[in-house]
N, C-alpha and C positions, 0 to 999 in steps of 0.2 A: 187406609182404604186404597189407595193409590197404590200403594205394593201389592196388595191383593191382586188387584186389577192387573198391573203387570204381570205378575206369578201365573196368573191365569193365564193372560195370553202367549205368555213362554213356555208354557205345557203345551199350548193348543198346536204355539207352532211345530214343536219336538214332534207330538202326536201325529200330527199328519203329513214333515218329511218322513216318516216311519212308517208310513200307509204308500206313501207314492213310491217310497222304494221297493215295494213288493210286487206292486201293480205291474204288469206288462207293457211295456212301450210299442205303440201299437204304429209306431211313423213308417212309410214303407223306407227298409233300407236302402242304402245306395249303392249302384251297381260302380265295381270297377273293372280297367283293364288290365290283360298283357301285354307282352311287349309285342304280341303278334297280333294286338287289336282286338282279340276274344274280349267279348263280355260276361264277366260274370256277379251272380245273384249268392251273396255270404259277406264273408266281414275279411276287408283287404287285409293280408300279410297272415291270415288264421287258416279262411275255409272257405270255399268255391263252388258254386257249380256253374257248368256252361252249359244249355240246347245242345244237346249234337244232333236230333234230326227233323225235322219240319222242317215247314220255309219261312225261309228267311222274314220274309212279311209277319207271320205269326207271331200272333203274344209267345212270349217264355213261355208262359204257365199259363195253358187253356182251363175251362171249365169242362169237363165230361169228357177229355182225351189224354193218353196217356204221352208219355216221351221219354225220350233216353238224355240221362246228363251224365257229361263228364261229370267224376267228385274231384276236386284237389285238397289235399290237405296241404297248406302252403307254409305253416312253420317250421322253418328250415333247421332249426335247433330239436326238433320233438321228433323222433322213431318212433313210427307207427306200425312197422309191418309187422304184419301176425296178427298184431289184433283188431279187433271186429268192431264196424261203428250203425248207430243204429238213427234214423233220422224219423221223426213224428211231427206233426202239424196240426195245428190248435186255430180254429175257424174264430174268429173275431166276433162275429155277431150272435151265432149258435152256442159258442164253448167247445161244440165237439171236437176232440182232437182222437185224429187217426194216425197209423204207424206207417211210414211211406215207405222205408227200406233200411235193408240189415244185412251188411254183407261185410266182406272180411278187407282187409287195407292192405296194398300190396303197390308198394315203391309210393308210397304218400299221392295215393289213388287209386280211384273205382269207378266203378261206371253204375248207373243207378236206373231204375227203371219204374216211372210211377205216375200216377195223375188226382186228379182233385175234381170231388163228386160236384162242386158247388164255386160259384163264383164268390169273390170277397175279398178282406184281408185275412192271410193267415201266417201264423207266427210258426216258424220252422225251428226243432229245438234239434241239436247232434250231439249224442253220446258217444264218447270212443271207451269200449269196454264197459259199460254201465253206467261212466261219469259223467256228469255234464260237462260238454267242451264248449260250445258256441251253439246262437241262436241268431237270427234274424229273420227280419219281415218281407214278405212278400204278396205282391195281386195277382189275383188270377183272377181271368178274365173269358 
């Protein structure tokens, strides 16, 4: 009986690291620098964006206004020019996920131009060419 018992709960635990791996990790990511003190919102040494125009005092990422970002693609090993990356975001409370921008890569960066209907957490995914490359989390506020 006793092996039963354990067999079970050695399924159960299999069963549900297998569920939370799918699941979205919904923690806001953490911002890092440059050397030049830019801050930026993506995943260090991969993908980046920086604010290039508000003020300074303002959220990144308002609710109901739009803004311009630097892109950086920052993997120093991957060529990206030519081709075209597409970035979408998926609202945490809603589901709804909208297409934010789609433009083409040129010297491992672009400049982006978008905003977010609703305040929240939402989950930013980037495709380069179709693929999935990187995602992280972000609040708008």
């Amino acid at each position: 009986m006793k092996k039963i018992i354990g067999l079970l709960m050695l399924v159960g635990i299999l069963l549900s690291g297998c569920a939370d791996k799918d699941a979205p990790n919904w923690e806001v990511s953490p911002v890092f620098t440059d050397d030049n003190n830019k801050t930026f919102h993506g995943v260090e040494g991969k993908f980046g964006l920086f604010k290039a125009n508000g003020e300074p005092d303002e959220p990144e990422f308002s609710a109901g206004q739009g803004r311009l970002y630097d892109v950086y693609f920052l993997e120093s090993a991957a060529d990206f020019v030519g081709e075209r990356y597409k970035m979408t975001a998926t609202h945490k409370e809603s589901g709804k996920t909208v297409e934010l921008y789609e433009w083409d890569i040129s010297n491992a960066q672009s400049g982006a131009k978008f905003g977010f209907d609703e305040s929240g957490v939402w989950k930013i995914d980037v495709a380069v060419d179709d693929k999935p490359y990187t995602s992280f989390v972000i609040e708008v506020k």
